[in-house]
N, C-alpha and C positions, 0 to 999 in steps of 0.2 A: 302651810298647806302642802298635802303630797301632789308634787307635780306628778305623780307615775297616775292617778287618776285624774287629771285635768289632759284636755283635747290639746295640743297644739294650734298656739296661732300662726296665722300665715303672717308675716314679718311686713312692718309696714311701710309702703312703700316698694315693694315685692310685685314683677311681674305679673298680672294677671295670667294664667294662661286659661282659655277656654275651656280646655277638653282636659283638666287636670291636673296635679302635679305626676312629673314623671322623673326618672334618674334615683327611685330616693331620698328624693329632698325631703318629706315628710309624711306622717302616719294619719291615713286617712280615717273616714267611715268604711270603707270597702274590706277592714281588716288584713293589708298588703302592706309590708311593711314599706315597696318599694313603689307602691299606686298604681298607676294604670299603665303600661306596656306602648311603650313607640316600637310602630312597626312600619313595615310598607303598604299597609292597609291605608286607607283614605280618610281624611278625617270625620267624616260622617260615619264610617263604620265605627271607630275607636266612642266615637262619642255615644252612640248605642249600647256599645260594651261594657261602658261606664254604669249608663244609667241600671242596665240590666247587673249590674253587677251592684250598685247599690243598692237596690231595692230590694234582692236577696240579702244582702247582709242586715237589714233594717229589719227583712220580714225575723231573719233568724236571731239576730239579737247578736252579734258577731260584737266579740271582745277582740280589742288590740290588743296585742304583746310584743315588745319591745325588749329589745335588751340593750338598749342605750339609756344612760343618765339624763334627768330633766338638762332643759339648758336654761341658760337664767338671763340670756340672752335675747330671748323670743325666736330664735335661726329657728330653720326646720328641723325636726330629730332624722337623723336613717336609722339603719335594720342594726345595724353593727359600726359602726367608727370604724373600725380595723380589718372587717371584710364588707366592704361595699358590693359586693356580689351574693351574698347570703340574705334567701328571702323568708321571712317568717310567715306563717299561714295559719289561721285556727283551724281546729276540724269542721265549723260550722263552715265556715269560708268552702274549703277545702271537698266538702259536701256538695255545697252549693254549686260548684261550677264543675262537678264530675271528678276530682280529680285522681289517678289513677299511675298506679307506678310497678314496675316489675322490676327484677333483674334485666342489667344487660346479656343479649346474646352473643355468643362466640363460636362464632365458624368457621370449621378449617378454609387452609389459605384454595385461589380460585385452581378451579383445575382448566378451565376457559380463557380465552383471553380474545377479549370484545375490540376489533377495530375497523376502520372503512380502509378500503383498495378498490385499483382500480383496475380494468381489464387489458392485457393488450394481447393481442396474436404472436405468437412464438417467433422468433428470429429464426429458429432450424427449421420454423415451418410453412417461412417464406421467401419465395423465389420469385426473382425477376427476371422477367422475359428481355433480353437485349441482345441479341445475337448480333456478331459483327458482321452486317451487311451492310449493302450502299445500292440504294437502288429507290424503287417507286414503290408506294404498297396502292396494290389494285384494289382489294377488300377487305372491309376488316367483318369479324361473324360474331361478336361478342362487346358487351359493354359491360359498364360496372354493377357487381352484385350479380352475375350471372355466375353457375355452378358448371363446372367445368370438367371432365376426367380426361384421366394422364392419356396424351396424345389424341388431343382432339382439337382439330384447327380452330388458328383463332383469327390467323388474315391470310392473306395473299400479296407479296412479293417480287416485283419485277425487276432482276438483279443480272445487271452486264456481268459480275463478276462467276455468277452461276453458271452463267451461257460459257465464259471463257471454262467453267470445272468441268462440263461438260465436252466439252470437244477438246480438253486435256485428258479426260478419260478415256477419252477414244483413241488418242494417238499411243498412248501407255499400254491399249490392251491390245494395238498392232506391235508395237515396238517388245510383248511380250511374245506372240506368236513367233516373231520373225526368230528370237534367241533362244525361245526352245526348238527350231528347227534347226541352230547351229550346232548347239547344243549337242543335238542329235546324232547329225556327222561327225564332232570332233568324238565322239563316243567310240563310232564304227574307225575310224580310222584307227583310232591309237590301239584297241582290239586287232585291226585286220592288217594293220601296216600300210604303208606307199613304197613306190618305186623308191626313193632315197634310203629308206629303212632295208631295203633288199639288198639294194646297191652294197649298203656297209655292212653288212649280212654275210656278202658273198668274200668281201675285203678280207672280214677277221677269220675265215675259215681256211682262207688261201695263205694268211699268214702266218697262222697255225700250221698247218702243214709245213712250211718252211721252215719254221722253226723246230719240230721234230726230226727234217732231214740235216739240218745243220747239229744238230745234236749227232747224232748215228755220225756225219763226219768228223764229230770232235772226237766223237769216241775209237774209230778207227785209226786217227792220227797218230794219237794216243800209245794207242797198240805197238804199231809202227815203230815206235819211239822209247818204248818202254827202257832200249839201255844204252847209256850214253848220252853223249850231249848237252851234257851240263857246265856249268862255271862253278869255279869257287870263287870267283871273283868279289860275289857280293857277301861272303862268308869274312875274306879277307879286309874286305871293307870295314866290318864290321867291329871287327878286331883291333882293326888299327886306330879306329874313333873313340872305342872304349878305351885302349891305354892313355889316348890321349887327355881324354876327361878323367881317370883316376890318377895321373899326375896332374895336373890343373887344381883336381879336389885336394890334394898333399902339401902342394904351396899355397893355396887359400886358408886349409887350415893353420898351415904357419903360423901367415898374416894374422891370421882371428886372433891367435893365442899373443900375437905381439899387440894386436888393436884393445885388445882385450887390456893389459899389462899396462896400456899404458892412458886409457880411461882409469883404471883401478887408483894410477899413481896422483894422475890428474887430481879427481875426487878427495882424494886424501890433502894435497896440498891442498886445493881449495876449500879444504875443512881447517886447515894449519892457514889462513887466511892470503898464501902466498901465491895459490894461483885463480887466473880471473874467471869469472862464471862463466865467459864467452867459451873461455880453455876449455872446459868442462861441457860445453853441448858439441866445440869440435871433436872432442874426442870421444863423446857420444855417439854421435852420428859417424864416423867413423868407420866409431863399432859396429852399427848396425846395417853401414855398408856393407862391411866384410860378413857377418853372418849372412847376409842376403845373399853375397856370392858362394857361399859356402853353400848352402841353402838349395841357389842353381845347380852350382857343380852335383851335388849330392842327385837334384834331379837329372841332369844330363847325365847319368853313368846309370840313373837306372831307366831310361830311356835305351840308354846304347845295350846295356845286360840285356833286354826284353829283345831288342833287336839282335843281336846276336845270336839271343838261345831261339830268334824264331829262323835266323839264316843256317843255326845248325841244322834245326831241323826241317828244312826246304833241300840241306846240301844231304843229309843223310838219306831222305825219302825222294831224291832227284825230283824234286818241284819242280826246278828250271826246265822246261822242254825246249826245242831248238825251235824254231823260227815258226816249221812248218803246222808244230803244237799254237804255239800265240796266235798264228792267223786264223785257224782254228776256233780257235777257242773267241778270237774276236768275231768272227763271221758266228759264229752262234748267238752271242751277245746281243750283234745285232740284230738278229731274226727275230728273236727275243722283244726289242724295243719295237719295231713293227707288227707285231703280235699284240703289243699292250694297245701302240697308236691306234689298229683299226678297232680293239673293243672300243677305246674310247670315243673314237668317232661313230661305232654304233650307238654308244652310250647318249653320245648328244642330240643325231638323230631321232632316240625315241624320247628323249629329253624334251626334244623339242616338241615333238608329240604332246608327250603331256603337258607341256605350257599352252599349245593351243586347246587342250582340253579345261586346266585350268581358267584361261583365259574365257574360255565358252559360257562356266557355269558362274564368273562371277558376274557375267552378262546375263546371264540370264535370272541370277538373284539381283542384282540392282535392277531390272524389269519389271520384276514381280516383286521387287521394293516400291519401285515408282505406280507401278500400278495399282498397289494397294492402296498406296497413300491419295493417289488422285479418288479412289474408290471410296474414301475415308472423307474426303471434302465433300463429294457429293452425298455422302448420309450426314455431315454436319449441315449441308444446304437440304437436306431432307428428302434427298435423291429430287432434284429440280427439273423439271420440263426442257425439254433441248432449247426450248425458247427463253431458257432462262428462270420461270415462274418459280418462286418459293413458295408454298405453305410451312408459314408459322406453327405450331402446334405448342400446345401446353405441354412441360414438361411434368406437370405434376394433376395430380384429382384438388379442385377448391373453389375458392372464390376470387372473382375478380376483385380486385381492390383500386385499381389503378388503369386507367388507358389515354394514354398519350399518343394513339397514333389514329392518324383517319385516312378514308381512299382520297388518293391522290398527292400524299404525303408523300416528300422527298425524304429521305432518311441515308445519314451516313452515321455507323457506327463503327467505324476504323479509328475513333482516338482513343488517345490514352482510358480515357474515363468515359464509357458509352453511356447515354442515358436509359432512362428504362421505359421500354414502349407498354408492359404492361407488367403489372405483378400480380402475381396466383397466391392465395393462401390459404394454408389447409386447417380451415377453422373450428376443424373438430379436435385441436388442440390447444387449449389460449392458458399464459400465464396472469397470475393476478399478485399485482404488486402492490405491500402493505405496507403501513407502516409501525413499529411495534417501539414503544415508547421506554425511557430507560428503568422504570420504573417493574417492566414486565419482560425486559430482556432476558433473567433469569432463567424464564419459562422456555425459552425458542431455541432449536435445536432440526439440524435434517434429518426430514421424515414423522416429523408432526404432521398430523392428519388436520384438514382446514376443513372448513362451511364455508359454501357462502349465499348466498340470500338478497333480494333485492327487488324492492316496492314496484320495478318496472315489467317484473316479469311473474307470469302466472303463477296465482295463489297456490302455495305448500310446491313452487319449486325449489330445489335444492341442490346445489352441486359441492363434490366432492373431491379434494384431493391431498397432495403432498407436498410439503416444504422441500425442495432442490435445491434454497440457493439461500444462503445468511450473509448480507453484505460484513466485511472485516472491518465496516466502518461508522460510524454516524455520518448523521447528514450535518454538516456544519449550522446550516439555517435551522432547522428544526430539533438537531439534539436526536434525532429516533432513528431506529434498525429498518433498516432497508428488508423486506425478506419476499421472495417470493416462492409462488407456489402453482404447480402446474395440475392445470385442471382438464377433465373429459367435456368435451362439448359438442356430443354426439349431434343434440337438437339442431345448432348453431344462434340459441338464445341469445348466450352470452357476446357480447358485440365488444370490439377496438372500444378502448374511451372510456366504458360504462364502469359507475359507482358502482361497488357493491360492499353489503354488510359482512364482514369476513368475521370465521368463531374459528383460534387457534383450539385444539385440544389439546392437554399440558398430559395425556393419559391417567392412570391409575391413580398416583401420588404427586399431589403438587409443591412444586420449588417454593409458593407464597408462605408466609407464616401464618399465623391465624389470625382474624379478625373481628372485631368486634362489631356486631348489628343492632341497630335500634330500627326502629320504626318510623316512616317519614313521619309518622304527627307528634313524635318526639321532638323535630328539630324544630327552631324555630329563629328565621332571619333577619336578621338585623343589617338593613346595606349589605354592605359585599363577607359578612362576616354571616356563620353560622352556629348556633348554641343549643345545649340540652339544660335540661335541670336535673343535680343529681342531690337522691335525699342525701340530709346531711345528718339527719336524726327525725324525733319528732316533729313534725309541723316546719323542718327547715328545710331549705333547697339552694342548692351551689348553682348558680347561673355560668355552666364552665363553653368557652371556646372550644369547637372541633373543625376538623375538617372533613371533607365528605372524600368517599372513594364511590366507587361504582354501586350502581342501585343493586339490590336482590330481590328478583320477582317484582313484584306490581308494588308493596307496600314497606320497602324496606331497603336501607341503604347501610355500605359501611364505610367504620369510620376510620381513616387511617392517622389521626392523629386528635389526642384529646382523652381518651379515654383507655381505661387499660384490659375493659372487659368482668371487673370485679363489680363495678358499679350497679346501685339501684336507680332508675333515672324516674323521671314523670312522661309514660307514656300515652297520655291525655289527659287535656288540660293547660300544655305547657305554654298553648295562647295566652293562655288567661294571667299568667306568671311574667308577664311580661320582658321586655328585652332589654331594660334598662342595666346598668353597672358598668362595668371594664371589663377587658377582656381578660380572663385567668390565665396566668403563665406557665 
């Protein structure tokens, strides 16, 4: 008999299962090669699905087909031996439960990129209130979540150290008064002179004149003098010391020429090995004795020539005057050097002058040093109450975020690391930090335009901004891009802390390649695995593995692995196909 038209038995001995065979195992009434579909449906629903799905194939008259061999064995038959995942379906079947198949779609890669971040307030956009003070606060005018603008108090301050800036101020703007009044005089004096400056005034003009009159006597002596009264004395001097040095230079040179004669000889024996090295540096040196003295002499003769030709000519132009010439001529000299003394003692005089003028004006810039700088503590204390009192002020326009001080607090902020009595932040600027996964890092770049969006804040808000900052690193724990992005937050919506739905814009052209889309009622789950059907011809269907990437729109997801986009899938129906087989590789 043909087993290809005999029904299969179910093997005896063989599980019962209630609600059908599934996996496969054998060819029903239902027309499936592969029976009824395990899902995460309940089993009351599958067992419905069943029925309904029998009864349609009974009403329609639904022929199995098989492309497996009888078995002689009684086993269950499957769809195919060799692909356990290929399902056969008649057209009656196939009818029956809708079923429907298109090409897969393929759409370019995202130009989007969908993730959550969260809010924080800018670090350049926030400032703490800690001023180094030590003191009591009287008042404080503000608490947290109050709005604030730049230089608007925010407590009051009872500070000994104020009180002491204060009446340092004070002492600074006398002790300025008093050196621009010295100031002032050392001015006029060094202009108008003192008695001392006269005194040596009157010195250098009187010995000026002296020195003119002793001139006019030199010159009369002179006169006087004109013939006679000289020496050759120093002429003959002169003469006698030169011949003595030009004999002297005569036998030096001698010397040389025998010092000389008798290195040369040296030399040569101690190259004929006969005389000692020692021989050879004494008569080296020697030698360069005797040129040294030659050397002298040569200069002592033109020392004595120069002297000579300058007593000839002192003896020919009568240089020499007689006695009453040199005393003359000394008594002018001197008139001369008391002439220089009293400038210079004018000199020092008004010297002195201007040191105490100097002296005046660096007094009076160290004054008006000190006095600015005391000037300068009390606008860091905020120009304080002679009683001391501070007013705190905001340095900046925002929000309080923080206050640590109340009246009647003690506060000292002179350590190293002061605490913070209160911090201001200007909220109309907050960054929102993402996280962007490796898979879409491709896409992120500074100066990508962001969204962002968030179920807490009112319908169709949206804010806008720019990427500033791509960390250069992953996160070790999560593998993802740090990135953020500074946003306007004119409202002050956006809050410290708050989730929000962040949308990167990738622009024009996007980095992703292209992807394949099917339809969610395409897929169909299995546990933690997800599946299409793709035809494989007539009446057949490949049960293939994919995996899902991001949805598209309301009805459509894609797939980033599993299919390649050429495929025709079963885009309803593909419940009814059930989820049995293995997963395709």
């Amino acid at each position: 008999m043909n087993n290809d038209n005999q029904k299969p038995n179910q093997p005896e001995g063989a599980p019962q299962d209630p609600h059908g065979p599934t996996h496969g195992e054998y060819i029903d009434e239902s027309g499936f090669a592969h029976g009824v579909p395990q899902s995460s449906r309940s089993a009351s629903t599958r067992v419905q699905l069943v029925a309904v799905a029998v009864v349609a194939v009974i009403l329609l008259g639904v022929v199995v087909i098989t492309k497996s061999n009888a078995q002689t064995n009684s086993k269950p038959k499957t769809a195919n031996a060799l692909n356990p995942t290929e399902m056969i379906v008649t057209q009656a079947a196939a009818e029956a439960v809708e079923l429907n198949t298109a090409p897969v779609t393929v759409e370019p890669g995202a130009h989007t990129i969908h993730t959550n971040g969260v809010v924080h307030f800018s670090p350049y956009s926030t400032i703490n209130v800690s001023p180094r003070l030590v003191g009591r606060i009287q008042a404080v005018f503000v608490k947290v979540g109050d709005h604030v603008t730049a230089g608007e108090p925010l407590a009051n301050l009872l500070s000994s150290d104020a009180a002491i800036a204060v009446d340092t101020a004070k002492d600074a703007d006398q002790q300025l008064k008093l050196t621009t009044v010295t100031l002032a005089t050392a001015r006029k004096q060094f202009v108008a002179g003192t008695p001392e400056v006269t005194a040596a005034e009157a010195a250098r003009i009187s010995a000026h004149e002296n020195t003119l009159y002793t001139k006019r006597m030199l010159a009369l002596t002179r006169e006087q003098n004109g013939i006679g009264g000289f020496t050759d004395k120093p002429l003959t001097d002169a003469q006698s010391a030169a011949k003595q040095v030009e004999t002297q230079l005569a036998q030096d040179l001698k010397d040389l020429q025998l010092d000389q004669n008798a290195c040369d000889r040296t030399s040569k024996l101690f190259g004929y090995g006969v005389a000692a090295k020692a021989d050879v540096e004494v008569a080296e040196d020697a030698l360069g004795k005797q040129k040294d003295a030659v050397a002298n002499d040569r200069e002592q003769l033109r020392i004595v020539k120069v002297t000579l030709e300058r007593e000839q000519k002192a003896f020919s132009t009568k240089l020499y005057a007689n006695q009453a010439v040199r005393q003359a001529q000394t008594t002018y000299e001197q008139a001369v050097i008391q002439e220089r003394a009293a400038a210079t003692a004018l000199t020092m005089v008004k010297a002195a002058l201007l040191h105490d003028l100097k002296q005046a004006e660096h007094d009076y810039q160290a004054a008006l040093a000190d006095d600015k700088a005391a000037h300068n503590v009390l606008g860091a204390y905020d120009n304080p109450a002679p009683d001391g009192v501070i007013v705190i002020r905001s340095p900046a326009s925002g929000v309080i975020t923080t206050r640590n001080i109340n009246p009647g607090q003690m506060v000292d902020q002179t350590g190293e690391t002061p605490w913070q009595m209160m911090t201001v932040v200007n909220s109309g600027l907050v960054y929102v930090d993402a996280q962007i996964y490796e898979k879409d890092m491709v896409g992120i770049k500074i100066g990508e335009h962001v969204a962002i969006t968030s179920e807490a804040l009112p319908p169709h808000f949206s804010a806008k901004g720019i990427i500033d900052f791509v960390s250069p690193s992953l996160d070790p724990a999560t593998h993802a891009l740090s990135v953020r992005a500074e946003i306007q937050n004119p409202s002050g919506l956006l809050k410290d802390g708050m989730f929000v739905s962040t949308v990167v814009d990738l622009g024009g052209s996007s980095p992703f390649p292209s992807t394949p889309v099917v339809p969610l009622e395409a897929v169909v789950h299995d546990g933690n695995d997800d599946f299409v059907f793709v035809v494989q011809g007539k009446g057949k269907y490949d049960r293939r593995q994919v995996t899902l990437g991001e949805q598209r729109g309301e009805s459509n997801v894609a797939i980033t692995k599993g299919l390649t986009g050429k495929e025709t899938i079963v885009t309803h129906g593909a419940l009814y196909l059930g989820a049995g087989g293995t997963a395709a590789d």
